[in-house]
Structures are given as structure tokens and as C-alpha cells.
C-alpha positions in Angstrom: -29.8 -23.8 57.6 -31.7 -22.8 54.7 -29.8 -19.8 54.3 -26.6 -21.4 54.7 -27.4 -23.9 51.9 -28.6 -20.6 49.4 -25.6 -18.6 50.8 -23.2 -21.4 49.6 -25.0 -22.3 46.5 -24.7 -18.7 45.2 -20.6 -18.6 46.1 -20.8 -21.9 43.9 -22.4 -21.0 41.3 -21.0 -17.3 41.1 -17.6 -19.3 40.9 -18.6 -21.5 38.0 -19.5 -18.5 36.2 -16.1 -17.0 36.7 -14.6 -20.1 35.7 -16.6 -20.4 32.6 -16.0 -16.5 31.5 -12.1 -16.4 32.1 -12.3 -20.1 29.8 -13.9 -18.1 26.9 -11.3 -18.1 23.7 -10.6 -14.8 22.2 -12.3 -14.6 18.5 -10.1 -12.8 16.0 -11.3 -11.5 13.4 -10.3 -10.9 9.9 -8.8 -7.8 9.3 -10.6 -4.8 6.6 -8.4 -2.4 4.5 -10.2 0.4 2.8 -8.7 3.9 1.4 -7.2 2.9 -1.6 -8.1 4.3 -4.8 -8.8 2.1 -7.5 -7.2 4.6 -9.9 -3.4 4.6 -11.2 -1.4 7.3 -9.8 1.3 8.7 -12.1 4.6 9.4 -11.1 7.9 11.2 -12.8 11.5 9.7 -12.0 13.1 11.1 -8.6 9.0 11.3 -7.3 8.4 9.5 -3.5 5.1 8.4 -2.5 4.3 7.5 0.9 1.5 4.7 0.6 -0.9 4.6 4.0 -4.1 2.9 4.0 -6.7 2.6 6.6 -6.8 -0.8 8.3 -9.3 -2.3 11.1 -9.3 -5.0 13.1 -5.2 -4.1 14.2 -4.7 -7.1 17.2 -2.2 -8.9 16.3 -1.1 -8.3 12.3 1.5 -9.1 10.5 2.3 -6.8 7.3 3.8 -7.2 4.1 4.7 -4.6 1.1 4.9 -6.6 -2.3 6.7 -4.4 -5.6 5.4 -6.7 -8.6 5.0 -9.6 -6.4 8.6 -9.2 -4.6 8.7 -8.2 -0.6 10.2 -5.0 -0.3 9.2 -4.3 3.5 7.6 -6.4 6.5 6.2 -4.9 9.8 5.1 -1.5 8.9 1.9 -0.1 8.2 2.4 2.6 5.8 5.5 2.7 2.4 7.0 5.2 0.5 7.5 4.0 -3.1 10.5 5.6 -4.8 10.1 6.4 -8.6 13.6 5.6 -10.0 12.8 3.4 -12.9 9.9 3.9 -15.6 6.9 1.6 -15.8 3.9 0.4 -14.4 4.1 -1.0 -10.5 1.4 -3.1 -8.6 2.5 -2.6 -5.0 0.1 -4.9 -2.7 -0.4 -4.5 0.7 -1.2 -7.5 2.9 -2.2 -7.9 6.2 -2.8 -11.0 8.3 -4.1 -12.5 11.4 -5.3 -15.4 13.5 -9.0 -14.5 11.6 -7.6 -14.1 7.9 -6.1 -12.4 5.3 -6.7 -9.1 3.3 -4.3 -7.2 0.7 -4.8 -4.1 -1.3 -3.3 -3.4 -4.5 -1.8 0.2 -5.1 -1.6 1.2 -9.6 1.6 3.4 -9.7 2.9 4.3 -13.6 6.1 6.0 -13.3 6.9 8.2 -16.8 9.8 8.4 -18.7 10.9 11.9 -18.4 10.7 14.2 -21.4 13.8 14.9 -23.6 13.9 17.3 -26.1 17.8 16.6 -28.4 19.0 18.1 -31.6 20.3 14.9 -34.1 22.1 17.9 -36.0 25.2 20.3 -35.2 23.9 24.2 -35.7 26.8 25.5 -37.6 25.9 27.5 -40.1 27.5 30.0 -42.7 26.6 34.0 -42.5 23.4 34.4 -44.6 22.1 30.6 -44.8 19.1 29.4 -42.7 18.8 26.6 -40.9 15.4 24.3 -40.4 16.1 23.2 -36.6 13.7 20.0 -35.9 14.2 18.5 -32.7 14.3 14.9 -31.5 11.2 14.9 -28.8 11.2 11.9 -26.3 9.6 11.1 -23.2 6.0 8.9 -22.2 3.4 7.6 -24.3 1.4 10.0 -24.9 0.5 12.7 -26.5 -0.9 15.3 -24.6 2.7 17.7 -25.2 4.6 19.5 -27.9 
């Protein structure tokens, strides 16, 4: 009888155990980005670059690409920014969960490309010289001649 009594009590109380496990909530936790350079990367006009941190923590994100605080793309983990204007470009990265919310920021500068014109026409008579200065323009700075 005794047995009976332990044999049941066990079954009981391994079943209150399952119950209580398969009850347990999932914890989510907030997600981590890291690989992104704190520097600026500089760009010329026509340049693509593809943007891909590192994330952790991946159940259940959402993602969002921000261009100077606009959305540009939703769902996918990695962007490729297309130079086709000249400036200076925050792209953020955000990602988000049941546990939180982390973004990245991403420093582009995309240069004006340099152009080199001529403000004069380079006709000329036989035996006359001509000074030719040209008109140099481009980004802003001065690290070319």
C-alpha cells in the first residue's frame, strides 16, 4: 500500500512539474548591434555601399533603415546606400523586439565630384601667348591641385 501511495505521489508530482515548466513565459531580450564604425566613410557620386552590421539576440525583430531620419527600407538586415547626391547622410539602423530597442547610426559624406572648366575661349593669333587658368571645382578641401 505504501508503495502504491509513493508510486502515485511521484506521477503527481512529476505532472505538476510538467505543468509548471510548459507554463513558463518566454523572456525576450533586447537586441545588441555592434560593427559599426564610428568613423565617416566618404563616398564619390555613382558609389554603392552595402551597410551590414552584426546583430544578436535575432527572435523575433523587426528592422528599419532611416536616410536623415526618413524610412527608406523595412525588413531587411543589411542596405546598400546609393551616392547620387552630395552631402553628409546619417543612415540609422533600428532594430526591435518584445525586450527593446537598439539603432546604430552609419556617417556617410558623399563628395562633389571634381571639375576642372576653362571661363575663356583658347583662340589665339600666330605668335601671341596665352595664360590658360582654369576654373577648379569639386569638395571642400584641399588636399588636390
Amino acid at each position: 500500500m505504501k508503495n502504491l501511495k509513493a508510486i502515485i505521489f511521484l506521477k503527481l508530482l512529476f505532472i505538476g512539474i510538467l505543468f509548471t515548466s510548459s507554463c513558463k513565459k518566454d523572456v525576450q531580450v533586447k537586441p545588441s548591434i555592434s560593427g559599426v564604425s564610428e568613423e565617416a566613410t566618404i563616398l564619390n557620386i555613382g558609389d554603392k555601399l552595402t551597410l551590414a552590421p552584426n546583430i544578436t539576440n535575432t527572435k523575433g525583430n523587426n528592422y528599419i533603415w532611416l536616410v536623415n531620419g526618413k524610412e527608406t527600407a523595412s525588413g531587411q538586415l543589411n542596405y546598400t546606400f546609393q551616392a547620387t547626391d552630395a552631402g553628409t547622410f546619417d543612415v540609422t539602423f533600428k532594430v526591435t523586439n518584445k525586450g527593446g530597442t537598439a539603432q546604430q547610426s552609419f556617417k556617410l559624406i558623399v563628395e562633389k565630384p571634381i571639375v576642372i572648366s576653362l571661363a575663356d575661349q583658347l583662340n589665339v593669333s600666330m605668335c601671341n601667348v596665352l595664360e590658360i587658368t582654369p576654373a577648379v571645382t569639386g569638395p571642400d578641401r584641399k588636399d588636390y591641385e
